[in-house]
C-alpha positions in Angstrom: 0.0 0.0 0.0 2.3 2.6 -1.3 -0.4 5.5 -3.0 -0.3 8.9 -1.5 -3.2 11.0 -0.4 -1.7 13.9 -0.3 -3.2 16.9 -2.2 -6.0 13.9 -3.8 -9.9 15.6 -3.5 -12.0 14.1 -1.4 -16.0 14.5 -0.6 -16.8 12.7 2.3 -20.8 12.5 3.1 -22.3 12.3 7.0 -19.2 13.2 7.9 -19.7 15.5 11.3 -19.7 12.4 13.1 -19.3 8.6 14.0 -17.4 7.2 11.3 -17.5 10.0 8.7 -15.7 12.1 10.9 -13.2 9.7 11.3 -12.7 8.9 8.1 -12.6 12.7 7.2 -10.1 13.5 10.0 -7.8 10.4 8.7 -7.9 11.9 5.0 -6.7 14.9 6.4 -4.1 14.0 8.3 -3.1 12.0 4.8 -2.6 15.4 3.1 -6.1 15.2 1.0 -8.3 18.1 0.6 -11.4 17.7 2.0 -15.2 18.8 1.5 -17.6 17.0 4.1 -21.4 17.3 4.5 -24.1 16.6 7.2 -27.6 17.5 7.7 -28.9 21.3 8.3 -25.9 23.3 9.9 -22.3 22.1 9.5 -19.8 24.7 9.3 -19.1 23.8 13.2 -17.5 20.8 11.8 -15.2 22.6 9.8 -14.4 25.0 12.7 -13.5 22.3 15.3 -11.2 20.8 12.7 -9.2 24.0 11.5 -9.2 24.6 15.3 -7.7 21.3 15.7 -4.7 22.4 12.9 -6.5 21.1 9.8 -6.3 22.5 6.8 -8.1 22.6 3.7 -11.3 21.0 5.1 -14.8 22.6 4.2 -18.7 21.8 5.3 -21.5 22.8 4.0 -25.0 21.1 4.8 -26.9 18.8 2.3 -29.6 16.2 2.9 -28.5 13.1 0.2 -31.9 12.1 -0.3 -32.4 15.3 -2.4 -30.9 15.4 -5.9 -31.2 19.3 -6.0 -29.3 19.2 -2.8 -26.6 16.4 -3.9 -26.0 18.5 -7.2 -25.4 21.8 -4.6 -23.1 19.3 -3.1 -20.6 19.0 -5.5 -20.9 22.1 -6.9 -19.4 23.5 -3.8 -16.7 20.7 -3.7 -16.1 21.7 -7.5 -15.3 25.7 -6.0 -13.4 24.5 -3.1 -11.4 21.8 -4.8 -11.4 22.0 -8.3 -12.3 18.8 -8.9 -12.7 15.0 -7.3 -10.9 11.9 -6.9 -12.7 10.2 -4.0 -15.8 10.1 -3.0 -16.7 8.4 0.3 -20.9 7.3 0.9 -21.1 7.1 4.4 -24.7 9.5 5.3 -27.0 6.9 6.6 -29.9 6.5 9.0 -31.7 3.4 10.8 -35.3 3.1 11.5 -35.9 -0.2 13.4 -39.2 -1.9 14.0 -40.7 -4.7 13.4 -42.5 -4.7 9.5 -45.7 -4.4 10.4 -45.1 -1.0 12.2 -42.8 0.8 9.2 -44.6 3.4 7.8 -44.4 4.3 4.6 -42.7 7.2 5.5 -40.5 5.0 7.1 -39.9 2.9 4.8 -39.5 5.6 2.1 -36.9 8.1 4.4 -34.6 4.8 5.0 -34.4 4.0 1.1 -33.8 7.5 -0.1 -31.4 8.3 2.6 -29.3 5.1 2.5 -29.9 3.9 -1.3 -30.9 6.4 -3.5 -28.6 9.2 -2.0 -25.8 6.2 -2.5 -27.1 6.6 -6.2 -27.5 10.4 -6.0 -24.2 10.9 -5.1 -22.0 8.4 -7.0 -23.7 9.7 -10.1 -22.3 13.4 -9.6 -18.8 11.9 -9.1 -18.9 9.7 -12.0 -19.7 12.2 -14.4 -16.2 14.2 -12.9 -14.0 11.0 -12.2 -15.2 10.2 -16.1 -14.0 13.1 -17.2 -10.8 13.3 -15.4 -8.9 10.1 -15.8 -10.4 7.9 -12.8 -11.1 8.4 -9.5 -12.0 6.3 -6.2 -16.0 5.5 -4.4 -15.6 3.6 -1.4 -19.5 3.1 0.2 -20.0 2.4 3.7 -22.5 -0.3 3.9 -22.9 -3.0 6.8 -23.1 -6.3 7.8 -26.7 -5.5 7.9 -26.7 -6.0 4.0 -26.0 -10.0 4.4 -27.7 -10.8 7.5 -30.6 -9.9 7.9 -32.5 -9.3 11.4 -35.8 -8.5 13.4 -36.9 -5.2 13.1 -34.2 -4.3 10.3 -36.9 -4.5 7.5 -35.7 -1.4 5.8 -32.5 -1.2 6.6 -32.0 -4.6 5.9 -33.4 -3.5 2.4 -31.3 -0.5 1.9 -28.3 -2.2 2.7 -28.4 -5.2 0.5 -29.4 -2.7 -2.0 -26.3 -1.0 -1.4 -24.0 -3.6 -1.7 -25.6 -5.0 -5.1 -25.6 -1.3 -6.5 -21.7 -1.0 -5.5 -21.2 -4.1 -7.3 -22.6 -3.2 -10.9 -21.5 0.4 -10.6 -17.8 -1.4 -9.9 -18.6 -3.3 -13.2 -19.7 -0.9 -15.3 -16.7 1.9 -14.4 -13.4 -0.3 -13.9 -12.4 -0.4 -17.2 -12.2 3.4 -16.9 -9.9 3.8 -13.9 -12.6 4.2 -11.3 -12.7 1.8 -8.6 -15.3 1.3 -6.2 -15.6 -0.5 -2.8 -18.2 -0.8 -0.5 -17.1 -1.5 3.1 -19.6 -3.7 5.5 -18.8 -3.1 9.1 -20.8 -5.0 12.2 -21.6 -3.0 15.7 -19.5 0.2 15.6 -19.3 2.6 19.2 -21.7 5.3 17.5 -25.1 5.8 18.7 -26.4 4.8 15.5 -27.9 1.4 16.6 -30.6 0.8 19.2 -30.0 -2.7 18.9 -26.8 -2.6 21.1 -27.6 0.5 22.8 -26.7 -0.1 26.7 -24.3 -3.2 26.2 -20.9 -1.2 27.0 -18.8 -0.3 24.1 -15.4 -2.2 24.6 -16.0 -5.4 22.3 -17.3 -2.6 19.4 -15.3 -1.9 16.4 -14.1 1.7 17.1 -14.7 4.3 14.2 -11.3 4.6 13.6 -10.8 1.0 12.6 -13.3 1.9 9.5 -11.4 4.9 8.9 -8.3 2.9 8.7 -10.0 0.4 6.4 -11.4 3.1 4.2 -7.6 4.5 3.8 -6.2 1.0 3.6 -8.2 0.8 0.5 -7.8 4.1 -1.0 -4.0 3.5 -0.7 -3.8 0.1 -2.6 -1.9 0.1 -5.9 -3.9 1.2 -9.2 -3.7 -2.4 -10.3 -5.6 -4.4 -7.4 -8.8 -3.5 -6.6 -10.7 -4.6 -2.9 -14.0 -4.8 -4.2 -15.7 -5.5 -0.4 -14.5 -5.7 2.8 -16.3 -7.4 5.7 -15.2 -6.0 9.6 -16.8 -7.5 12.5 -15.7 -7.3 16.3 -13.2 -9.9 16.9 -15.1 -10.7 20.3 -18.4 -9.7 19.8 -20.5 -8.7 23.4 -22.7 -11.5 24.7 
């Protein structure tokens, strides 16, 4: 794993917290340039992080879900990079319950957050990478999009939509220089999951460890591609 980050453009999406903010602080401290977005307000994110001695990180807000608000996206990563060469999926959002009590609007706000902003999204960056010789999309899925379990109707869904969508996107682009892996981690210490909320945090996978994953990807050689990557905790809680 020898490829340099340094100066590469990178959009990172949910990335004021949890994982994305891992993975955007790790990028950073890589030498990439770096335009991250969360729901509503999130130029606080940028301002803890230049306080923190990053540089050439920028936020803006965008809900994924939105294609008018994806294409403001990028145009704002176009001003304040110039261009892209990795995009990383990682906005997402879990509604639990049992499938009998998902309401549509449920149902609907899982699939547009998690899958079609996954769509939204990677279609923007294509049309730059396409245009620019190549470029990387790693999408951060989950374990959730194998295994399926009670009261993970939708997410279940959006997940195993997710990983079949990173697949054919990988198959239709590779032939021109953009790679694409989607990354299926187990419980992470966020607060994302209800599921283990209250169990202690100490067998979770830590956010960093996706981060490093995600870089450990992105820094592969041009000719190998890691097309998914499974991480579970090596002990999960009982």
């Amino acid at each position: 794993m020898s490829t340099s980050l340094a100066g590469k453009r990178a959009l990172v999406t949910g990335g004021t917290r949890g994982i994305g903010r891992a993975i955007v602080e790790q990028l950073l401290a890589e030498g990439a340039h770096v335009v991250l977005c969360g729901r509503g307000d999130s130029d606080w994110a940028e301002a803890e992080l230049r306080t923190a001695g990053f540089q050439n990180v920028y936020a803006t807000g965008c809900d994924v879900s939105i294609p008018e608000h994806v294409a403001g996206l990028f145009q704002f990563a176009d001003a304040k990079l110039g261009g892209l060469d990795i995009l990383i999926n990682n906005a997402g959002i879990g509604i639990f319950k049992p499938t009998a009590e998902l309401t549509i609007e449920d149902w609907r706000h899982t699939l547009d957050v998690n899958l079609s902003g996954t769509f939204f999204c990677s279609r923007e960056a294509l049309t730059r990478m396409r245009g620019a010789g190549g470029g990387y999309i790693v999408n951060l899925s989950s374990l959730a999009g194998k295994n399926p379990f009670a009261g993970g109707a939708a997410y279940n869904a959006s997940k195993f939509g997710m990983n079949g969508f990173s697949e054919a996107m990988m198959l239709d682009h590779r032939q021109e220089d953009i790679r694409v892996t989607y990354i299926m981690p187990g419980s992470v210490d966020t607060d994302f999951s209800p599921r283990t909320a209250g169990k202690g945090a100490d067998w979770k996978i830590a956010p960093q460890d996706v981060a490093d994953m995600v870089l450990a990807v992105l820094k592969m050689p041009a000719r190998t591609l890691v097309s998914r990557v499974e991480i579970r905790p090596a002990k999960p809680g009982k």
